[in-house]
Short mmCIF file of the C-alpha atoms (twelve columns), coordinates in Angstrom:
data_MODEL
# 
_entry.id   MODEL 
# 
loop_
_atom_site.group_PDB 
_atom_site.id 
_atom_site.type_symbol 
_atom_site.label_atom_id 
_atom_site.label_alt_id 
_atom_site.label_comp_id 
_atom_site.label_asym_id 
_atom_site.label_seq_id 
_atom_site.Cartn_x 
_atom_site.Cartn_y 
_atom_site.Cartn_z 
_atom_site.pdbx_PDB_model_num 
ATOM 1  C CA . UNK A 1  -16.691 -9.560  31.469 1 
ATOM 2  C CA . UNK A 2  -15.681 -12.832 30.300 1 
ATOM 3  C CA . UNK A 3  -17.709 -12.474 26.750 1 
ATOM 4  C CA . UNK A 4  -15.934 -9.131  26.137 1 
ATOM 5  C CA . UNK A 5  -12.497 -10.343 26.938 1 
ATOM 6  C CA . UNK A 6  -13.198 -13.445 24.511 1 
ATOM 7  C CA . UNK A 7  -14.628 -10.501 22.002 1 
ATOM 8  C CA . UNK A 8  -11.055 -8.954  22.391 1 
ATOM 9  C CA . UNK A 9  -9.346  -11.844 21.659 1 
ATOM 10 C CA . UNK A 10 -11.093 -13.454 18.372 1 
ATOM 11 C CA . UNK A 11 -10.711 -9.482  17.060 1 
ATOM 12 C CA . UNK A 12 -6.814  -9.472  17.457 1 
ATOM 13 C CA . UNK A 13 -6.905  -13.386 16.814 1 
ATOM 14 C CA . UNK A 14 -8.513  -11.975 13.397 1 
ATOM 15 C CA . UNK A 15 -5.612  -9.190  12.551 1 
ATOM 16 C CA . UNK A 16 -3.440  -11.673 13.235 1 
ATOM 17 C CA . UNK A 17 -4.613  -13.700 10.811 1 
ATOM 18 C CA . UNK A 18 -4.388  -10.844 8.331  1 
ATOM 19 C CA . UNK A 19 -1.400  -9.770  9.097  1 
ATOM 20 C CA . UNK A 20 0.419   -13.842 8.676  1 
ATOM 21 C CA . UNK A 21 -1.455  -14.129 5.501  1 
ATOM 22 C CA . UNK A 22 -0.456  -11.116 4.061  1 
ATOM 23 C CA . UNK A 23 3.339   -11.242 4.756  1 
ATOM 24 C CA . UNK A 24 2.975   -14.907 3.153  1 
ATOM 25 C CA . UNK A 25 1.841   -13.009 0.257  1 
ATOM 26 C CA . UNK A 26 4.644   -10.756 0.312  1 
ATOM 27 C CA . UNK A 27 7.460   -13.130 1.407  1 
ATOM 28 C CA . UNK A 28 6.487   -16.879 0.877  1 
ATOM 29 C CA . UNK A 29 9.844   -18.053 2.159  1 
ATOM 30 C CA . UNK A 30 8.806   -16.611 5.700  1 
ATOM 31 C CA . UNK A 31 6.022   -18.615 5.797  1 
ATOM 32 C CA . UNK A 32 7.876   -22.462 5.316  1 
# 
């Protein structure tokens, strides 16, 4: 369904997130 495709999304939306922030942390250069 629609809601579990959106669900799907926002997750790897999410791990995204954590994964930008956390090279930022590492390499601050990469992130400018």
């Amino acid at each position: 369904t629609k809601d579990m495709v959106l669900k799907d999304y926002s997750l790897k939306n999410q791990l995204l997130v954590r994964w930008y922030q956390g090279k930022c942390q590492i390499d601050a250069a990469w992130c400018n």
